[in-house]
N, C-alpha and C positions, 0 to 999 in steps of 0.2 A: 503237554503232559496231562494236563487236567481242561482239557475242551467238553470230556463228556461229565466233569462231576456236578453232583446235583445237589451237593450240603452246601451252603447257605451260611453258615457259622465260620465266625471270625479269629484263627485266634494268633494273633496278633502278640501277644505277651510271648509266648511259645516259639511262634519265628523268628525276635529280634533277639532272644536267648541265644538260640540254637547260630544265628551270623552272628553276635558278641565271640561266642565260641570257638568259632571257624577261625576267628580274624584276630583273636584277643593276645597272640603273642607276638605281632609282629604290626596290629593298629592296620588302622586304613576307615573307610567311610561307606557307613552303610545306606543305601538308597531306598527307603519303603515306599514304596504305589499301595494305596487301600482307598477302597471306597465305601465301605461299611462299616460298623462300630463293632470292635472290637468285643465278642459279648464269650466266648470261653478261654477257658486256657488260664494263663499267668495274666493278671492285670484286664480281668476283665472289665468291662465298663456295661451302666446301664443308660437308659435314657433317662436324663435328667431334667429336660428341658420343661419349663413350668411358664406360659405364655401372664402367668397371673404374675411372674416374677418380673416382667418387663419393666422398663421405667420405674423400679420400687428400689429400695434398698437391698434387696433379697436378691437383685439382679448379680451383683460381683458374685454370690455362690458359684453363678453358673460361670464365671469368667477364670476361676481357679482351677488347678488341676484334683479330680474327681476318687485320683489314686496315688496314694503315696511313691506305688511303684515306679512312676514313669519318671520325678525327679531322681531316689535313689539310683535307678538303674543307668539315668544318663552321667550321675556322678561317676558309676563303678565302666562305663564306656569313656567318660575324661579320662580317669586314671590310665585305660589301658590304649589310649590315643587313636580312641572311636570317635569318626563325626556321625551324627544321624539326620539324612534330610529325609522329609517328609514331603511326600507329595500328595493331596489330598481329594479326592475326587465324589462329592457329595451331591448326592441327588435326595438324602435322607438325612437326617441327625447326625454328627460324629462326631463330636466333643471334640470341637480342636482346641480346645482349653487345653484339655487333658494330654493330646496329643504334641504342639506344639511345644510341650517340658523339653524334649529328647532335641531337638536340636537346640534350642536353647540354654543348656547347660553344655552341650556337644562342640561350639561354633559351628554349627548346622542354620540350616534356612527351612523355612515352612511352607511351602507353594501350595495354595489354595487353588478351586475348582470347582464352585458351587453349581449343580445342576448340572455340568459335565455330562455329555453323552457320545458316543461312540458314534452314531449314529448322524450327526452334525459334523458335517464338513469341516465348517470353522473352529469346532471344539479341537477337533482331532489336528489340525494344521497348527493350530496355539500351541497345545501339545508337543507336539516333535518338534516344531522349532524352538522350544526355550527346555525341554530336555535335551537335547542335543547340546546346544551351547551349554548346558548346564554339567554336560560328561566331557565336555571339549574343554573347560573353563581352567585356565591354569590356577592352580593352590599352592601352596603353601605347608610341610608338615609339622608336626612334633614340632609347635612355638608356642613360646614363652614370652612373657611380655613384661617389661617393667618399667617403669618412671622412676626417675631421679630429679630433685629439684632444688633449689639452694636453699640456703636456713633461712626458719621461718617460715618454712612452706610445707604444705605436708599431704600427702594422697588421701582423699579421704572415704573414698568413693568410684567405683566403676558401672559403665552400664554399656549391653550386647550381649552377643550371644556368644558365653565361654562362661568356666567355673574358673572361680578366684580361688585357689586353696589356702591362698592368706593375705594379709592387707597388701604384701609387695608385688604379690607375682600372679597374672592370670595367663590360664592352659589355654591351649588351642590346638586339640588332636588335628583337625587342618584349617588354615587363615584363607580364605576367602577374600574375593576381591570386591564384592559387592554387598559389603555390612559397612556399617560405619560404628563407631566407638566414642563415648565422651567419658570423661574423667572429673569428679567434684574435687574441687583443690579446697584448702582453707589455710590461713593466714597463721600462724602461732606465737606470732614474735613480733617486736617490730623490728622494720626493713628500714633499713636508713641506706643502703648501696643505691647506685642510681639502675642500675640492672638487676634482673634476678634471670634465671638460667633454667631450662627443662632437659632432661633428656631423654629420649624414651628409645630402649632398647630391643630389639622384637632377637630371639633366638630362633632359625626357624631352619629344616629342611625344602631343597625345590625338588622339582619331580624330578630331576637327576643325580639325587640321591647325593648334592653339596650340601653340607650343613652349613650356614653363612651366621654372620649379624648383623643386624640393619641397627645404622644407629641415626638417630634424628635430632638435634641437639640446635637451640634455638633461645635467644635472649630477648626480654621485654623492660622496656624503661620503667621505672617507679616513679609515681610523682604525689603529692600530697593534695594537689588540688581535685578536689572533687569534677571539677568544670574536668580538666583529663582523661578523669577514667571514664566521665560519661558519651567524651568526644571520641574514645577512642573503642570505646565496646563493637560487639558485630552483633546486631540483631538479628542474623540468620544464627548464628555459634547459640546465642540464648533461646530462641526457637528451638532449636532439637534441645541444649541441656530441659528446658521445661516440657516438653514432651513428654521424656525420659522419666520427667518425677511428677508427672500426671500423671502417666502409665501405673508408678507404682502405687501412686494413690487411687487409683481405678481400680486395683485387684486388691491390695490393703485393707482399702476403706471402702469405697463407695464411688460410683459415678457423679453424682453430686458434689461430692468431696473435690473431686480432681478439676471439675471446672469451676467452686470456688479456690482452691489454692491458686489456679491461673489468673480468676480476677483479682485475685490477694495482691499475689506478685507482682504484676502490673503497676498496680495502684502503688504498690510502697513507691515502686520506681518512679513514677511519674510524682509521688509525692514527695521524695527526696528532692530532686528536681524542682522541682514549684518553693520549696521551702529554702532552699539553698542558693539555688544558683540563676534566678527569677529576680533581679532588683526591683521590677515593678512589676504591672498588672499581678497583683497579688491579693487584689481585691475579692468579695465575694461573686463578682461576674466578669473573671477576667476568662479570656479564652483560652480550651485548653493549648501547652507549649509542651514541644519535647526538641530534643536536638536532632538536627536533620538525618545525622545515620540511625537514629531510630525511630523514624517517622510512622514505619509501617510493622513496627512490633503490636501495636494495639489491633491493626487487620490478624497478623498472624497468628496474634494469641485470640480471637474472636472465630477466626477460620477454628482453629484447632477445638477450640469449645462447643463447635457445629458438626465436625469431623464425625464418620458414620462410628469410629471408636468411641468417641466420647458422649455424641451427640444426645440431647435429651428426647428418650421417644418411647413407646411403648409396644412399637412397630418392627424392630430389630432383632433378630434371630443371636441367638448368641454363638453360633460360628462364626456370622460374617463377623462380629464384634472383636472375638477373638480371635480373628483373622486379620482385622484391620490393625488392632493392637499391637500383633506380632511383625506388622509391617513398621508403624509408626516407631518400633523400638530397634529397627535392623537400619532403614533405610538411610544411605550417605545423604548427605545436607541438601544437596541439589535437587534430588529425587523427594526428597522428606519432602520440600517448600513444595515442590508441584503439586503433591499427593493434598496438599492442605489451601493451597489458592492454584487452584490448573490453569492450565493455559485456556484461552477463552479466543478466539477469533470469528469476525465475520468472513463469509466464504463470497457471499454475490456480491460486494462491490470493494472486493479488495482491489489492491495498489497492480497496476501492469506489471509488476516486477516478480510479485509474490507468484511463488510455485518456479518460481524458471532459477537457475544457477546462476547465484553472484558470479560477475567477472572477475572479481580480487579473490577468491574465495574457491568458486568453486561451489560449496553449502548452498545447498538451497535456502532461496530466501521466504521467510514466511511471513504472514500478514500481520498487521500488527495487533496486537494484544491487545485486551477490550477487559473494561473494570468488569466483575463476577456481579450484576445487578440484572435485574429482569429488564428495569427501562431502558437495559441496549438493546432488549428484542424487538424489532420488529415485526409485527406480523408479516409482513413480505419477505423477511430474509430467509436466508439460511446462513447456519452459523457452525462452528466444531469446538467440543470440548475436550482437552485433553489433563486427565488430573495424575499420566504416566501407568495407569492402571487399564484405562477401560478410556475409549472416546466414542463420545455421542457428537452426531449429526443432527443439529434438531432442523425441521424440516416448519417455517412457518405456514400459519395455516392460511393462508392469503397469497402464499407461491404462486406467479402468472402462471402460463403456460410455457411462456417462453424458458425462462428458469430452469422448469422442470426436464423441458428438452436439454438445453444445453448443458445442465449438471449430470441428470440420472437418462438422459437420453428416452422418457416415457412422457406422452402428449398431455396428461392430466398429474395435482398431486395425489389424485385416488389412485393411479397407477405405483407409485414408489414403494419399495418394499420396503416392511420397518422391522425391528427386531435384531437382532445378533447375524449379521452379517458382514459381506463385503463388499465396499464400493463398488457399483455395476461400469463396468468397462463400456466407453461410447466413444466415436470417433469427434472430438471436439474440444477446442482449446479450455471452457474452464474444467471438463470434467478430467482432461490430464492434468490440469493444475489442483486441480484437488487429489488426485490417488499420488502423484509427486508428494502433496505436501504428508498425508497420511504416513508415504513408506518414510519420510524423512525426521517423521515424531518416531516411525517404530524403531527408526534407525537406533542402538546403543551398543557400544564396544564397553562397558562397564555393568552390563545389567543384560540378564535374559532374558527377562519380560516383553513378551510382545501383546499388546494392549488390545481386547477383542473389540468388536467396532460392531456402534448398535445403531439404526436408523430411527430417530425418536420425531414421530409427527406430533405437533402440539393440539392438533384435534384428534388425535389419534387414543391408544391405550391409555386410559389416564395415570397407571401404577408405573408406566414407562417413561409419562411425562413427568412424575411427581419425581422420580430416581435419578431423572439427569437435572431436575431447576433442584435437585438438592446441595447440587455442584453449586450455584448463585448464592455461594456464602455470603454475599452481602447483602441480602434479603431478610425481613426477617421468614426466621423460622419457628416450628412446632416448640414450641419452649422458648427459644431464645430470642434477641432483640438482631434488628439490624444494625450494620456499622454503623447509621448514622444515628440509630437510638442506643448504642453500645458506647459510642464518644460522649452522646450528648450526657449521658449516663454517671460516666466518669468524669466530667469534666464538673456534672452538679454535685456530684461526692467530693470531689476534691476541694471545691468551694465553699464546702458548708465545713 
């Protein structure tokens, strides 16, 4: 219909009125594609972006949304059980601060696309395969959600993507399979039962037009010993809740803000611990101790503190920021960890097993997972990162020849192609063991994301190599300490 127009102007406010309209008596889910900012109409937007605001306090400006209109209008699309996803396709500026409101209040999701081009193979293959799953994706309608919990306990707090119209109950014009959801509890009374009891009730329509009720209902022991609750916590469950209240102190306050509240919290924890439940080494040079199911909360809250959402840098475009952001606040637990410590594997002298189908199984088996530190690289290898987003190949720069045959099937490393591509097809057992292992990470019956795939030589682009060792959160980094200066850290605050 519009192949031959030639205006240039955006307007955006004006189209999502005009489908609220269309659809506003009977609900359903609107799908926006834009690749440019929004500049007439209802809700225009300008460009706001200020390169001097980076790494300063002035930075969360640009992380908030720009127009009052795009919260309001997702509230008046809850009411009338509109979801709004946003699909975003940037080669320019486009406030997805601003943008990402509308599914956010909506139970809507925000798919990002920086640099997208039409024009790229693999841009456009990404594309249709994870919109496609994303029109195929079973939902959920018109639900309601609410917790019940026994006395002395009380809701105190929610966090995702849905409008809470009051402390009890949150909207969800459609429930999605691929958000995850936590809830802040708090204590009001004392508990002296040896159980306390949750229930969490979803009201919801399926696409066959059954209205049902999910009910979830689930008991936890009480105990008074502190040694207990700290034997029994989940350091992944605490990972996404502090995320969730980083995030809000990232847009609240300040980026500074929210990677102190993380070392705060930390610390209490690990100081509770040390002051309680520590009979000895409590001296000023004792090493530091936590209990073993929380062994690796201190990487996770460290990763997350490095994370491109939070990380401290003056380098970061504030799309991708709040882009990342809007991820780190949706993504299920599983997904959340990857996205903050990724998977890390050596590719040349993996296990005979890795890439081929377990016999018990079936699953492909993959090679084993390698700590996120630079001194696993070696310059001869070759290695794959995947952080469930994006996987780099990094390519060392000392690759023989042989390697480079039997991986990428080309006689030199000068020969490999590096950039946004995909693995070159050659008739050779490791270079099927690696496109095996590739389709078997994009493989996800839970999530539409298919992860673009970049070839990074380490003598190659340096802005290419600097982007995937940013994945090597255990390094240090531009501001920050590494885990081992990050322990050694807390372990001498804790002692003094």
């Amino acid at each position: 219909m519009f192949s031959q127009n030639k205006n240039p102007n955006n307007a955006l406010g004006s189209a999502l009125r005009s489908a609220h309209n269309l659809i506003s008596n009977i609900g359903g889910k609107v799908i926006c594609l834009t690749a440019t900012l929004p500049n007439i109409g209802h809700a225009k937007l300008t460009h706001r972006e200020d390169r001097k605001f980076f790494g300063t306090p002035k930075e969360t400006t640009l992380l908030r949304p720009a127009s009052a209109f795009y919260k309001s209008f997702a509230i008046e699309c809850n009411k009338n059980q509109i979801t709004v996803d946003m699909f975003l396709f940037s080669q320019k500026y486009q406030d997805v601060a601003s943008l990402s409101s509308l599914p956010h209040f909506t139970g809507g999701q925000t798919y990002f696309y920086p640099g997208w081009n039409a024009g790229i193979a693999e841009d456009t293959v990404k594309f249709a395969s994870e919109f496609s799953k994303h029109l195929s994706m079973e939902i959920s309608m018109e639900a309601v959600l609410k917790i019940r919990s026994s006395s002395g306990i009380q809701v105190k707090g929610y966090h995702g993507n849905f409008f809470s119209r009051s402390e009890q109950l949150c909207f969800f014009p459609t429930f999605p399979r691929d958000q995850s959801y936590s809830v802040d509890l708090t204590i009001t009374d004392n508990i002296s039962k040896p159980f306390v009891s949750f229930q969490i009730a979803i009201l919801l329509t399926t696409c066959s037009e059954e209205r049902r009720i999910r009910v979830i209902t689930f008991s936890l022991p009480t105990s008074s010993s502190l040694n207990d609750v700290y034997a029994s916590a989940d350091q992944l469950a605490i990972t996404a809740h502090l995320t969730h209240a980083a995030i809000e102190k990232a847009t609240e306050s300040s980026l500074q803000a929210a990677r102190e509240f993380l070392d705060v919290r930390l610390f209490e924890m690990l100081q509770t611990y040390k002051k309680d439940l520590m009979a000895t080494n409590i001296g000023s040079s004792s090493p530091l101790q936590f209990c073993a199911n929380l062994r690796m909360l201190p990487l996770l809250v460290n990763a997350l503190g490095k994370h491109l959402g939070l990380r401290k840098s003056a380098q970061i475009p504030s799309d991708m920021r709040s882009a990342a952001l809007s991820l780190l606040a949706t993504l299920p637990i599983e997904y959340l960890i990857k996205y903050l410590y990724p998977d890390f594997f050596s590719l040349y002298d993996m296990p005979e097993e890795a890439g081929l189908p377990s016999e018990e199984t079936g699953i492909i088996t993959l090679p084993p997972k390698q700590n996120l530190i630079s001194e696993r690289i070696a310059p001869h290898g070759l290695y794959l990162i995947d952080d469930g987003q994006t996987i780099f190949i990094w390519v060392g720069r000392d690759v023989v020849p042989q390697l480079c045959l039997d991986a990428f099937g080309v006689a030199s490393v000068n020969d490999i192609p590096t950039g946004k591509t995909e693995f070159p097809e050659h008739d050779s057992e490791l270079n099927n063991k690696i496109r095996t292992i590739i389709e078997q990470l994009r493989e996800k019956k839970d999530s539409i994301t298919r992860q673009s795939l970049f070839i990074v030589k380490e003598a190659g682009d340096p802005s290419m190599r600097l982007w995937a060792a940013s994945n090597l959160v255990e390094d240090r980094t531009e501001g920050a300490m590494s885990y081992h200066q990050y322990l050694t850290s807390v372990r001498d605050k804790l002692n003094t």
